[in-house]
N, C-alpha and C positions, 0 to 999 in steps of 0.2 A: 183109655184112662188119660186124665189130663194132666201133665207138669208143669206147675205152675209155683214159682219160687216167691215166696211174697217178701215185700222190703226185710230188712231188722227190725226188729223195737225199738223204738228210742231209747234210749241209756236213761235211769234216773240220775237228777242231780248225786245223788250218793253216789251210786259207780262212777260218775266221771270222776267226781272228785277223790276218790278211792287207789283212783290209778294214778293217779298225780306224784307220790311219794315213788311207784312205783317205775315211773317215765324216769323218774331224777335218777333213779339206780339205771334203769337201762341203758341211759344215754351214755354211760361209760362201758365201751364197745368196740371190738374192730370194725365196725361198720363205721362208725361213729369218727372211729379215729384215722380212716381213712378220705373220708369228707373233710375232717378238719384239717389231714395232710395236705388236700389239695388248696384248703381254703387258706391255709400258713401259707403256703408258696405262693399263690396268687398274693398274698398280704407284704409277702416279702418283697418281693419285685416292688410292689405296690407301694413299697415304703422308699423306696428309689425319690419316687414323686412327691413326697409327702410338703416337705417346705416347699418346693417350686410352687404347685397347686395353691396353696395357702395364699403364697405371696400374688398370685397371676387373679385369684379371688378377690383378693384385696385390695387390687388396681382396677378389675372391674366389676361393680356394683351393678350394672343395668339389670342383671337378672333378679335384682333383692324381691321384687313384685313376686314375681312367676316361681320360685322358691319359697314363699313365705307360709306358704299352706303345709309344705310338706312335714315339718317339724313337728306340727299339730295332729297332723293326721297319724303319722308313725309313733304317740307316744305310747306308752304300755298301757295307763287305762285308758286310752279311747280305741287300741286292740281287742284289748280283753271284755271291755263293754261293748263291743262290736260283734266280738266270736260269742258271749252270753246272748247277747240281740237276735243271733241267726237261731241258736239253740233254742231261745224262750217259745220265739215264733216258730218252731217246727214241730214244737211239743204242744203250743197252744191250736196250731191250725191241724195237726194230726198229722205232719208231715213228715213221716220217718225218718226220710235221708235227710231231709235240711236237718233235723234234730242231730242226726249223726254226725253230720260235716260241722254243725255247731259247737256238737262234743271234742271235737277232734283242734278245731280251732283251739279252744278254749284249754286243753292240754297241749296244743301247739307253744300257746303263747307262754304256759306259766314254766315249763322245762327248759324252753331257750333261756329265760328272765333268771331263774336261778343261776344257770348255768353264766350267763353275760356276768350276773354282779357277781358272781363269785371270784368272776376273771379279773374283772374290774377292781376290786379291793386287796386283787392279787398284783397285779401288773402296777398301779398305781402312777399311768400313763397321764401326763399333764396335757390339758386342752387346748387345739389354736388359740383358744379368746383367754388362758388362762385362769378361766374361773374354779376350776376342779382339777384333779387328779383322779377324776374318773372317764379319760376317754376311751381307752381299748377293755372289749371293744365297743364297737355301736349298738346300743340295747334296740334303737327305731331300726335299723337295719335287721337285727337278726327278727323282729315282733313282724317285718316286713317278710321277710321271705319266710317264713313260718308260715303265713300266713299266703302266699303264693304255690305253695308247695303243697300244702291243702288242698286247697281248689285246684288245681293241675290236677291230683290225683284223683278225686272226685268228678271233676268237669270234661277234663283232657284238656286239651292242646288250645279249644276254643276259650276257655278259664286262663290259659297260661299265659296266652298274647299279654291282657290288658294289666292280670296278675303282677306279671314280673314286670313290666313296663311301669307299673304302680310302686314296685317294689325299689326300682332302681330309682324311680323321680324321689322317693325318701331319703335314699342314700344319699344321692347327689344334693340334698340341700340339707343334710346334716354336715355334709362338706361345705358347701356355699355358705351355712352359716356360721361358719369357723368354730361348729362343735365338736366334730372331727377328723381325722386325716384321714385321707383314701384309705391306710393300712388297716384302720379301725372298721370303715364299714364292710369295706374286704371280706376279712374275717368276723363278723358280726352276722352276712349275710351266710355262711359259712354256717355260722352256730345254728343260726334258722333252718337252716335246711336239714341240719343233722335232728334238732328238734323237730321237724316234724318226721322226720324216717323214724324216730323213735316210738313216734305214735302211733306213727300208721303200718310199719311195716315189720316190727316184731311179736315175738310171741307174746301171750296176756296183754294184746289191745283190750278183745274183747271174746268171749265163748257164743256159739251156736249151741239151741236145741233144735235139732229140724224132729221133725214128726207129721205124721199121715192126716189130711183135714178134708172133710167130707164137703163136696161141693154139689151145686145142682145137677151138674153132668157126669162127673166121675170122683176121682181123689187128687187132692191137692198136696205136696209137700208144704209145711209152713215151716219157715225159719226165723226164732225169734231169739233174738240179740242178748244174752245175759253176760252176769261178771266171768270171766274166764277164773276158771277152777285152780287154786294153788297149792 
């Protein structure tokens, strides 16, 4: 007899968006809040630095080039059009898992984003460049490591190099563009990672029906991906 596990189903757009309401309640958690523990402390220290950085930014400019993309890239819709983009294309070319990493994304991005502005309109931390009172924390930081922390866990280790090295050049030029302080993307990157453990790693991500399926040579288990049961 043959064992043979076949991918998940792709999630319909309804189920992802289903678990959405559901992420936002999870994220509030001792898992959660022991990620964020660590991510406070690193933010604290971090805030040591916060003016020096600013000021050592603002004497020198030569980086403005090599930083200027990063702002763009980390913003919330061109994450979330990005994590729909891997979904649409996994579901259009029949490709299970990308469909799934795209679902995952795509709940990655929108439970961090609650979570940031809620902080944000909470904290009502004023910006290096003073245009807002929405800097803490960094909404591109945590869309970033949401978004790192996905693909790590999907990819591995080979995902996670260029991932987080991706994640960090956002960071850093949310600083460099004086829309930040260290303390803010700190903990920003912090939120992202707790948002995606939230997706990926608790109960009612998603439910299994596995069942017996009759193949050329013997029987196969098929396992196919539905809404977990509540």
């Amino acid at each position: 007899m043959d064992h043979v596990v076949e991918p998940a189903a792709a999630p319909s757009v309804g189920v992802v968006l289903r678990e959405v309401p559901r992420d936002v309640w999870r994220f509030v958690s001792l898992d959660t809040a022991v990620v964020l523990a660590g991510g406070g402390g690193v933010a604290l220290v971090a805030h040591v630095w916060d003016d020096d950085l600013v000021r050592e930014i603002g004497e020198n400019p030569e980086l403005n080039s090599a930083f200027e993309p990063g702002s763009q890239y980390g913003a919330f819709g061109v994450m979330l059009g990005g994590s729909f983009a891997v979904y649409g294309v996994g579901r259009v070319a029949g490709h299970r898992h990308m469909a799934v990493v795209g679902a995952d994304l795509v709940r990655g991005q929108i439970v961090s984003q609650v979570w940031v502005q809620a902080l944000k309109f909470t904290a009502l931390r004023e910006r290096p460049d003073h245009s807002n009172q929405r800097s803490f924390p960094s909404g591109h930081a945590a869309g970033a490591f949401a978004t790192a922390a996905v693909l790590t866990r999907h990819y591995g280790w080979k995902a996670a190099i260029p991932a987080y090295l991706g994640a960090t050049y956002i960071a850093a030029a949310r600083v460099h563009d004086n829309k930040h302080y260290l303390s803010d993307v700190t903990f920003g990157a912090a939120l992202g990672l707790a948002g995606a453990r939230t997706v990926m790693l608790k109960a009612g991500r998603y439910g299994f029906q596995v069942a017996p399926a009759p193949v050329p040579r013997g029987i196969a288990v098929r396992a196919t991906l539905v809404p977990a049961l509540r």
